[in-house]
VOGU-3710 file (C-alpha; in Angstrom, 3 decimals, decimal comma):
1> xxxxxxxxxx> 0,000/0,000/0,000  1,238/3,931/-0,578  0,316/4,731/2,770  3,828/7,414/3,521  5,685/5,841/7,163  4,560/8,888/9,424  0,584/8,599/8,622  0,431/4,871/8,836  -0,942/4,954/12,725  -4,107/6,425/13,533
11> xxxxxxxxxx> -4,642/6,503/17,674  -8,296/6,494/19,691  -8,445/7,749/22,707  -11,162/8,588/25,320  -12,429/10,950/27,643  -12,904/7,712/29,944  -12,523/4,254/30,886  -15,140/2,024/28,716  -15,887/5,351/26,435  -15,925/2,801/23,423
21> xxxxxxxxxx> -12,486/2,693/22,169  -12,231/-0,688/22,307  -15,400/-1,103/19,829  -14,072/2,038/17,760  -10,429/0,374/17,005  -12,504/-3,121/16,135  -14,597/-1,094/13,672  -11,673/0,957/11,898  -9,674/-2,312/11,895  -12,765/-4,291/10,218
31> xxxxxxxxxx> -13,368/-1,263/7,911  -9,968/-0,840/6,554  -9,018/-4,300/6,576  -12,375/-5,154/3,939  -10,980/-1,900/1,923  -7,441/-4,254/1,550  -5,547/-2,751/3,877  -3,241/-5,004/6,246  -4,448/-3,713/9,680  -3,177/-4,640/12,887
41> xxxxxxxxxx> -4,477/-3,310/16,523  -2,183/-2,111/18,955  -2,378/-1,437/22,481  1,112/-0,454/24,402  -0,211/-1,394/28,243  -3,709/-2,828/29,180  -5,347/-3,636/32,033  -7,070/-6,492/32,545  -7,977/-9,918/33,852  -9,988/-11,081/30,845
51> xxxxxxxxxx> -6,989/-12,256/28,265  -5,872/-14,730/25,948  -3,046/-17,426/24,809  -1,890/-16,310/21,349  -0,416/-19,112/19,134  2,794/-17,681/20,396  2,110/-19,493/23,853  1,746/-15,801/24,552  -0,845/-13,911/27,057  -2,516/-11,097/25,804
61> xxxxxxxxxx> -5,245/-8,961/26,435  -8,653/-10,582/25,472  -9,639/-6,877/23,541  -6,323/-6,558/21,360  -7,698/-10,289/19,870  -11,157/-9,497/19,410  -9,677/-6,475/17,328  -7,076/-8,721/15,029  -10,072/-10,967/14,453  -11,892/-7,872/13,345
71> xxxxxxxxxx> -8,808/-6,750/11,325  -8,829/-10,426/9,834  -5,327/-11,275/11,078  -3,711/-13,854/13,798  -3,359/-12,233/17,387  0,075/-11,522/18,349  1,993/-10,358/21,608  3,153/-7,085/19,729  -0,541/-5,931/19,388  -0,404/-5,724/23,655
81> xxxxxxxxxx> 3,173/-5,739/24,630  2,345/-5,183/27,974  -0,399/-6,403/30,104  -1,338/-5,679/33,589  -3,077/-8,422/35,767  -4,315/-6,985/39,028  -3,738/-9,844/41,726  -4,282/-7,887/45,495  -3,137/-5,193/47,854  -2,260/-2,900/44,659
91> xxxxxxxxxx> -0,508/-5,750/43,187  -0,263/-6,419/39,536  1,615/-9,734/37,605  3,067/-7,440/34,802  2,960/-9,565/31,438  6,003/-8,163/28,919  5,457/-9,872/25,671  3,373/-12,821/26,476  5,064/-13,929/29,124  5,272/-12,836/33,128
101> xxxxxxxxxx> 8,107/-10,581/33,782  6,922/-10,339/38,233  4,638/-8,654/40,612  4,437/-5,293/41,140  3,301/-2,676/42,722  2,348/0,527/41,112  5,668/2,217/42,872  8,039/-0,169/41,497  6,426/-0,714/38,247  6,603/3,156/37,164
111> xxxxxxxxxx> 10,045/3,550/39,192  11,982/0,423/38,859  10,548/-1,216/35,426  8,829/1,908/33,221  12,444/1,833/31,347  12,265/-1,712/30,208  8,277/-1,661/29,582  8,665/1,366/27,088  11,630/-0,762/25,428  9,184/-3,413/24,909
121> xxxxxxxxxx> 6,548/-1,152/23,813  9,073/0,540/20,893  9,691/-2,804/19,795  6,439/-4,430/19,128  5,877/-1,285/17,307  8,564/-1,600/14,870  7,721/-4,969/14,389  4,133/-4,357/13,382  5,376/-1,333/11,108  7,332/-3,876/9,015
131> xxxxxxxxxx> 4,410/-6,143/8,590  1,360/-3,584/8,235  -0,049/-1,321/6,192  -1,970/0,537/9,392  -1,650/0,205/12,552  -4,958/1,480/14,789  -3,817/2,032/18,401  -5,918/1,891/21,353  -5,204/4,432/24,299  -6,228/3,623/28,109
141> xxxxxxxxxx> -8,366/5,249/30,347  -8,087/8,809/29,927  -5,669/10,853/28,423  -5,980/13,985/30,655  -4,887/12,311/33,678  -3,148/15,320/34,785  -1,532/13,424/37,914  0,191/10,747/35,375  1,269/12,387/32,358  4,995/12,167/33,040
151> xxxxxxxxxx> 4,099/8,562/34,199  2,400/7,889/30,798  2,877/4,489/28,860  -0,600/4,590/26,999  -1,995/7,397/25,893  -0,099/10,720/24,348  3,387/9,351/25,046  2,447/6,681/22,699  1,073/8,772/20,123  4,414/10,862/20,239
161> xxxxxxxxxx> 6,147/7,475/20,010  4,139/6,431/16,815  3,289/9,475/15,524  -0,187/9,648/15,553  -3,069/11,583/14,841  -5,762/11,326/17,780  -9,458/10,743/17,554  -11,246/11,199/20,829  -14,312/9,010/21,604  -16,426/10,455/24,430
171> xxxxxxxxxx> -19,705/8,341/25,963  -22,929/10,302/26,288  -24,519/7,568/28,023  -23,201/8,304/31,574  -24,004/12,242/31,020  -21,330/14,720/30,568  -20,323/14,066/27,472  -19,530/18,239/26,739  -17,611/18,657/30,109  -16,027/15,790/29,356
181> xxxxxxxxxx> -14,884/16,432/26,015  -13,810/20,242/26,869  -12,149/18,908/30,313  -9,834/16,488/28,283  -8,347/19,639/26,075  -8,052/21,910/28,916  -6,243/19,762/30,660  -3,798/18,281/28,047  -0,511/20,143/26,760  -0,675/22,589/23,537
191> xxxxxxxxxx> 1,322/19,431/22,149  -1,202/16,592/22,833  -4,066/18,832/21,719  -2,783/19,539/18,419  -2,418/15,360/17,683  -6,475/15,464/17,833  -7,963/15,691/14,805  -11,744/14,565/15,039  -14,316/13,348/18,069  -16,532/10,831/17,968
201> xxxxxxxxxx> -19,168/11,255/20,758  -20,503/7,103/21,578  -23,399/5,451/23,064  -26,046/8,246/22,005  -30,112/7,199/22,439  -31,612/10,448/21,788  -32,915/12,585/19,427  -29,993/13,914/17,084  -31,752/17,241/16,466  -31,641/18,104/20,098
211> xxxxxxxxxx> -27,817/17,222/20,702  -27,011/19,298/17,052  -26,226/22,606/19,112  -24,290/21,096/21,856  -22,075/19,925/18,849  -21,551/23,469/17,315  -20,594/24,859/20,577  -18,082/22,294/21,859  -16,425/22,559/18,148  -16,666/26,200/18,611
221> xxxxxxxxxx> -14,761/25,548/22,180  -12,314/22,998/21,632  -11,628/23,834/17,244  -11,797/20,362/16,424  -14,373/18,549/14,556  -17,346/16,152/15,989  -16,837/13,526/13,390  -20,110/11,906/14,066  -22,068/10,222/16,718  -22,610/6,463/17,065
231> xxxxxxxxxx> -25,987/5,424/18,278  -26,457/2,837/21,074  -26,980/-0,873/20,093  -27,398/-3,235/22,749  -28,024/-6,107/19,850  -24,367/-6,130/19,508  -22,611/-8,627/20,647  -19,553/-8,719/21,602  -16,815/-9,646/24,304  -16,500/-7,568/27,621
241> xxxxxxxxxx> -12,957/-6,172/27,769  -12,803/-6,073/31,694  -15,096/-7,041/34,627  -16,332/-3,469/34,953  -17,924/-3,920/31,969  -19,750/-6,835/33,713  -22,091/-4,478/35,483  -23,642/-2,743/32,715  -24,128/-5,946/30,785  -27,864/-7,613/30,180
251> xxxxxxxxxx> -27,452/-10,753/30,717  -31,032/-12,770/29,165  -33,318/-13,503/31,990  -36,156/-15,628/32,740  -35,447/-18,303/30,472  -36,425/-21,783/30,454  -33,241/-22,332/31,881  -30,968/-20,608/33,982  -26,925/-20,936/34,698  -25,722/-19,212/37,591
261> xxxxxxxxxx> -22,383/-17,867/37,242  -20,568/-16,892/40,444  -19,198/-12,843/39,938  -15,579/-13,588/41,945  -13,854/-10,571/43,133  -11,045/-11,400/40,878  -12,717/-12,470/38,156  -11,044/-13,335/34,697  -11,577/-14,565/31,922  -15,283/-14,092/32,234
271> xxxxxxxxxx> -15,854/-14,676/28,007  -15,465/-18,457/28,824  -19,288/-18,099/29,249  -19,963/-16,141/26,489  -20,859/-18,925/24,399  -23,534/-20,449/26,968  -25,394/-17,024/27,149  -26,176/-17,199/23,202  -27,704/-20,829/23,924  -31,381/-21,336/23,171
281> xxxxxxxxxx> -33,599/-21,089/26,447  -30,763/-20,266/28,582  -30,564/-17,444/30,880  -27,241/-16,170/32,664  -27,651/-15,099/36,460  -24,297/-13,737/37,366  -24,194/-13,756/41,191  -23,009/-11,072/43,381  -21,663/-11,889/46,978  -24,471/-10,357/48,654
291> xxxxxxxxxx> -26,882/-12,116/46,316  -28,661/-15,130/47,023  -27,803/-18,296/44,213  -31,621/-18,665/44,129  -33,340/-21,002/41,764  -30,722/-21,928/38,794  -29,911/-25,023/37,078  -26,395/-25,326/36,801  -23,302/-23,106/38,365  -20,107/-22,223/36,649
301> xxxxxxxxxx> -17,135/-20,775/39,473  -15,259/-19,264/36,036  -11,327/-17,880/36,484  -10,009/-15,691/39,246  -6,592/-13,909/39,487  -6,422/-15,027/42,894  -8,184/-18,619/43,605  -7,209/-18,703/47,354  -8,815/-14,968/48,331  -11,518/-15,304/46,127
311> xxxxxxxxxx> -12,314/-18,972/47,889  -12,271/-17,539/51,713  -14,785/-14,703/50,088  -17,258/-17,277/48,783  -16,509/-18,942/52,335  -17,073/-16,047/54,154  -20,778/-15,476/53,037  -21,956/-18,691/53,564  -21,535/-19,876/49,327  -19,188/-22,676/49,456
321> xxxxxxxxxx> -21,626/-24,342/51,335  -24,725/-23,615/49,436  -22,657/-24,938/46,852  -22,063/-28,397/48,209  -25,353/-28,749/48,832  -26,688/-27,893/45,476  -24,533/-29,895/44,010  -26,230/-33,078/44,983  -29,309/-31,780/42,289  -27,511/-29,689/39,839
331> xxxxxxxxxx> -24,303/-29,619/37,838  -21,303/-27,269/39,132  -18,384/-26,556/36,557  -15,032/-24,855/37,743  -12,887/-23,210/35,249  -9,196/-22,877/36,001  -9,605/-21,199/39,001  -12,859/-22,034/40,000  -11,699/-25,869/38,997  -8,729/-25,403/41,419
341> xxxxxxxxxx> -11,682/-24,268/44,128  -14,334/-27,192/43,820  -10,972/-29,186/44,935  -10,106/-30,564/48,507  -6,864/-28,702/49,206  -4,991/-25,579/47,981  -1,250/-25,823/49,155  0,512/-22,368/48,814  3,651/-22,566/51,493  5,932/-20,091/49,977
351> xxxxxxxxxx> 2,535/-18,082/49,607  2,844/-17,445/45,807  -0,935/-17,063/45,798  -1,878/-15,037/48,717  -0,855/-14,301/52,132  -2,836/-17,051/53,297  -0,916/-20,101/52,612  -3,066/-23,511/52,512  -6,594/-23,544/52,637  -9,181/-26,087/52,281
361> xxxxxxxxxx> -11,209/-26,482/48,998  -14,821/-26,668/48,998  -14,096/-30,537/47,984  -16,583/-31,788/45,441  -13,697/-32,917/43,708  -10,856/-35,180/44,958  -7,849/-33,057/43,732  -5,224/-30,984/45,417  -3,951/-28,097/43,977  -0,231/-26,570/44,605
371> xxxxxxxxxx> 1,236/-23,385/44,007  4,728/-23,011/45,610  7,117/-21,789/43,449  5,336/-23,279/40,015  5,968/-20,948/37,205  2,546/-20,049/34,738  0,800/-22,126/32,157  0,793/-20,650/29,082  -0,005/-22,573/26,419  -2,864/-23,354/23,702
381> xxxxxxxxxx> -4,028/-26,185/24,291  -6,204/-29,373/22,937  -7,499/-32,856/24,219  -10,007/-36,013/23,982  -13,284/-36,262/25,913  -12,684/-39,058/28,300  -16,210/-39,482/29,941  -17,201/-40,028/33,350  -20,167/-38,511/35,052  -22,338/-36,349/32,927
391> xxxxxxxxxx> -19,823/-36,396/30,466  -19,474/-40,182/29,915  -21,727/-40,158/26,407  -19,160/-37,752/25,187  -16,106/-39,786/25,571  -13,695/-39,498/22,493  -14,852/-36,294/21,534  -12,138/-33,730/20,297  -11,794/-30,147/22,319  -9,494/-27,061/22,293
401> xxxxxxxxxx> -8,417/-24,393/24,676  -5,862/-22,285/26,050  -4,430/-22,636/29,593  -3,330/-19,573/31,645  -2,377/-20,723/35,449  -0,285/-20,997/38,214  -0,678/-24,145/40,155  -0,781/-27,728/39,788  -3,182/-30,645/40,434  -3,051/-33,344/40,958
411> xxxxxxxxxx> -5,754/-36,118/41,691  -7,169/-38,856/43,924  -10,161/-40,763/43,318  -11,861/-38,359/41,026  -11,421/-39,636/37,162  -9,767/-36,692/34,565  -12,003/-34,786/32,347  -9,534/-35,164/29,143  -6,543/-36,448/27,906  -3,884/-33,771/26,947
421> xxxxxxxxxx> -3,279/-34,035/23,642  -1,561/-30,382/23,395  -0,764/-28,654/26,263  -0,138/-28,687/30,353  -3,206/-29,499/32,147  -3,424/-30,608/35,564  0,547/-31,488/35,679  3,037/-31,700/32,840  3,637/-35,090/33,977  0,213/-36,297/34,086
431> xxxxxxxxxx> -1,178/-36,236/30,588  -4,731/-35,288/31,735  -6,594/-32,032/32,425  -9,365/-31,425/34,429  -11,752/-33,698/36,648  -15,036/-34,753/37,039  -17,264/-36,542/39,600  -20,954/-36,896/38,578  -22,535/-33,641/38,057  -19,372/-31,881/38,986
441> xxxxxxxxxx> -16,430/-31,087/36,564  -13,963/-28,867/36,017  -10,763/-27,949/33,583  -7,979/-25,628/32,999  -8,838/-25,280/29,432  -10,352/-21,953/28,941  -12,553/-21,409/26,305  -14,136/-25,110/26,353  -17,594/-23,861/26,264  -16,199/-22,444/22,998
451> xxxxxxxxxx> -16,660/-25,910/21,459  -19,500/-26,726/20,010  -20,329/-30,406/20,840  -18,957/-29,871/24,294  -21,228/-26,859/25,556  -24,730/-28,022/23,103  -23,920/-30,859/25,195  -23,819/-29,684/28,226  -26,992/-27,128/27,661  -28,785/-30,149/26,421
461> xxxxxxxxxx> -28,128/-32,612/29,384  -29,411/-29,342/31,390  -32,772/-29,860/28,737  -33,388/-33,268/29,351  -32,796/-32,860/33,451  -35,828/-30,524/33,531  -38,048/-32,124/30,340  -37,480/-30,318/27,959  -36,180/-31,699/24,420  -32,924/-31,870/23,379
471> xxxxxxxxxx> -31,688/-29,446/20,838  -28,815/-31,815/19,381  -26,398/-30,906/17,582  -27,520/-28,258/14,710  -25,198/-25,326/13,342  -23,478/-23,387/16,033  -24,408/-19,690/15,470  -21,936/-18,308/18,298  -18,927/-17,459/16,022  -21,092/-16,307/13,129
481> xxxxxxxxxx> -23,152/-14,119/15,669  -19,368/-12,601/16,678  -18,337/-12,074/12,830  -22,039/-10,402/12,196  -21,495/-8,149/15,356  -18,691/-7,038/14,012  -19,469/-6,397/10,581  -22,678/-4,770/12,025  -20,318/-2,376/14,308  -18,141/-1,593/11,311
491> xxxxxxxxxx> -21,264/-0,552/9,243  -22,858/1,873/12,128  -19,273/3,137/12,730  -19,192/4,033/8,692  -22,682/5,203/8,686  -22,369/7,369/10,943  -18,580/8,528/11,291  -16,714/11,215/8,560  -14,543/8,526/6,731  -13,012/11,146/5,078
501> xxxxxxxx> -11,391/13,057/7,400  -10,178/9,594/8,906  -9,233/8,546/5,586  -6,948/12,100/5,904  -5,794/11,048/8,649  -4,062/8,317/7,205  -3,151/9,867/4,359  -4,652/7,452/2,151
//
């Protein structure tokens, strides 16, 4: 393409945490990538517990691959070079290209390690200038964080870096959205402000007409132009990028059946359920720790960040034992962490996990976990079906993942879920991943409701325990529903967005 060096990275930034960038960098990568374009995503530092294992056997933020899937190309540690995990106490594992570099605090991080994470950053850059036509970077938070911009590893500092023009996407939902956008140029440098060429104001259920003036003024105010305004579409569907997104999501209700899925403190991961939501006649209830489970028909403990603190707080309001009981009528399915949980021991001495050291599990399954001084799982992964319990008419059947852990287990009397056919599992001497003991299973392999015949399975053994008819297994519509979603975003971004001041932008 004769796209000239300086012009080929185009930068969105927001006036907030979950403004839309996210969305906005998925639609200009899907939009330029169907115009020819070799487009890769790019975000220098992220933070987040929902991520991925790229085919790198490298951990990356679960947004940066939703985007390269949108941009038609195979994720890659470059597009996230650095990834932030928060674990406790204002801890974060720090993730440098894929792979776990320590724990750190926010102190040492920005004093002791900002050097090394901006080398990292410069480099995946370079490397995705030699391979791409554009590259569409994603900024963090807010720019105008006046109290970090000599701290900055995300936002303007990267723009500099890549020489970038800005556009700045501001949500209307939560009110604001003028202040907002005016507050974010007062407060940035004469330097920053110039790099923003066009706003894009997100998340808009009103009457255009009325918002019309509001536009003229704050163009008047800030001398850059609205570029358009993208309407609110809650028929879109697509990942979460972080559990705060969690609480604004509408989960379907009151359908013929429900699956309770317990909201950890520490939650990751949480798109390993994803697929079960888009199920016919099932409902997700996520629960809350001062909810009651209620009435559901299955529960799913998905992946924490920390598996021993997240335990003692289900212990601490009575769940884990509401869970054992349940248990005797319905299924329960751990993932990673919450399949280290439904365990009868977690063995941290050196207290790798926590500050707690060992605890006891809440023991539906007949596996000890230990962490000690175990280094992380990172792998893709695949394996064979090998029955047992509710999963015994399944045996041989084919399934894929990706494992991201710390700790090992290893099992007594209950029978493994698969045999490792790629990968670590439970132990990378053991061959087998997961467990399972009647109604209750669990795995390390996240993403396994991602499979087709594993999860219709599931949903339908969930049919037939309360009378209804098995569905069987017809076309899976969950990956085509993602690719529509996105083509649909790309198309209301388009509609509705000033290409060709973008297209300026770019110099194309």
């Amino acid at each position: 393409m004769d796209l000239k060096k300086k012009t080929t990275c185009i930068m969105v930034q927001g006036t907030s945490s979950n403004a839309g960038k996210s969305v906005a960098v998925a639609a200009l990568c899907r939009i330029f990538s169907k115009r020819g374009y070799k487009v890769a995503p790019f975000k220098s530092q992220n933070m987040s517990l929902n991520s991925y294992t790229t085919t790198e056997n490298a951990e990356i933020a679960m947004a940066q691959v939703l985007q390269a899937e949108a941009a038609g190309v195979e994720p890659s540690y470059n597009m996230n070079p650095i990834l932030l995990k928060p674990k406790e106490d204002f801890i974060s594992q720090v993730i440098v290209h894929g792979k776990p570099a320590g724990d750190m605090n926010f102190y040492n991080y920005q004093n002791n390690f900002r050097d090394e994470a901006l080398k990292a950053i410069k480099t995946s850059l370079e490397a995705l200038k030699m391979e791409y036509d554009i590259i569409v970077i994603e900024g963090a938070g807010s720019p105008a964080e006046i109290n970090m911009l000599d701290k900055d590893l995300a936002n303007m500092q990267i723009a500099r870096i890549a020489d970038a023009d800005v556009i700045l996407v501001a949500d209307i939902d939560r009110g604001g959205v003028f202040a907002s956008i005016a507050g974010t140029f007062s407060l940035l440098p004469e330097e920053d402000r110039k790099r923003i060429k066009g706003i894009v104001i997100n998340k808009f259920r009103g009457n255009l007409d009325i918002l019309i003036p509001g536009i003229r003024q704050i163009e008047e105010i800030v001398g850059v132009p609205v570029l358009g305004v993208l309407p609110y579409d809650e028929n879109l569907k697509l990942p979460e990028e972080d559990s705060a997104s969690l609480s604004e999501h509408k989960y379907r209700k009151n359908e013929k059946l429900t699956v309770g899925v317990m909201r950890l403190p520490r939650i990751s991961n949480f798109t390993d359920i994803d697929p079960i939501e888009y199920e016919p006649d099932v409902g997700i209830k996520l629960i809350e720790l001062g909810d009651k489970i209620g009435d559901v028909d299955a529960i799913i403990l998905p992946g924490t960040r920390n598996t021993i603190s997240d335990l003692l707080a289900l212990q601490k309001v009575g769940f884990t034992d509401e869970i054992k009981q349940l248990s005797q009528d319905i299924p329960v399915f751990g993932l990673c962490g919450g399949y280290q949980m439904l365990g009868t021991k977690i063995i941290d001495e050196t207290l790798k996990e926590s500050k707690y050291g060992n605890i006891e599990g809440i023991g539906l399954l007949d596996a000890k976990t230990r962490f000690d001084s175990v280094e992380k799982v990172v792998t893709q992964s695949r394996g064979e079906v090998l029955g047992g319990g509710i999963f015994e008419d399944l045996k041989g059947d084919n399934v894929k993942g990706y494992e991201l852990h710390e700790g090992l287990t290893t099992l007594g009397t209950s029978k493994p879920l698969f045999r490792v056919i790629e990968g670590c599992g439970n132990h990378p001497t053991s061959e087998y991943d997961g467990a399972v003991n009647g109604a209750t299973a669990g795995t390390y392999f996240h993403g396994i409701f991602h499979n087709f015949h594993f999860r219709r399975f599931f949903t339908d053994y969930l049919r037939t325990s309360k009378g209804l008819e098995p569905l069987g297994l017809v076309k899976d519509d969950f990956e085509d529903l993602k690719n529509f979603s996105i083509d649909r975003l790309a198309k209301i971004f388009e509609d509705n967005v000033d290409m060709q001041v973008i297209d300026q932008m770019l110099d194309i």
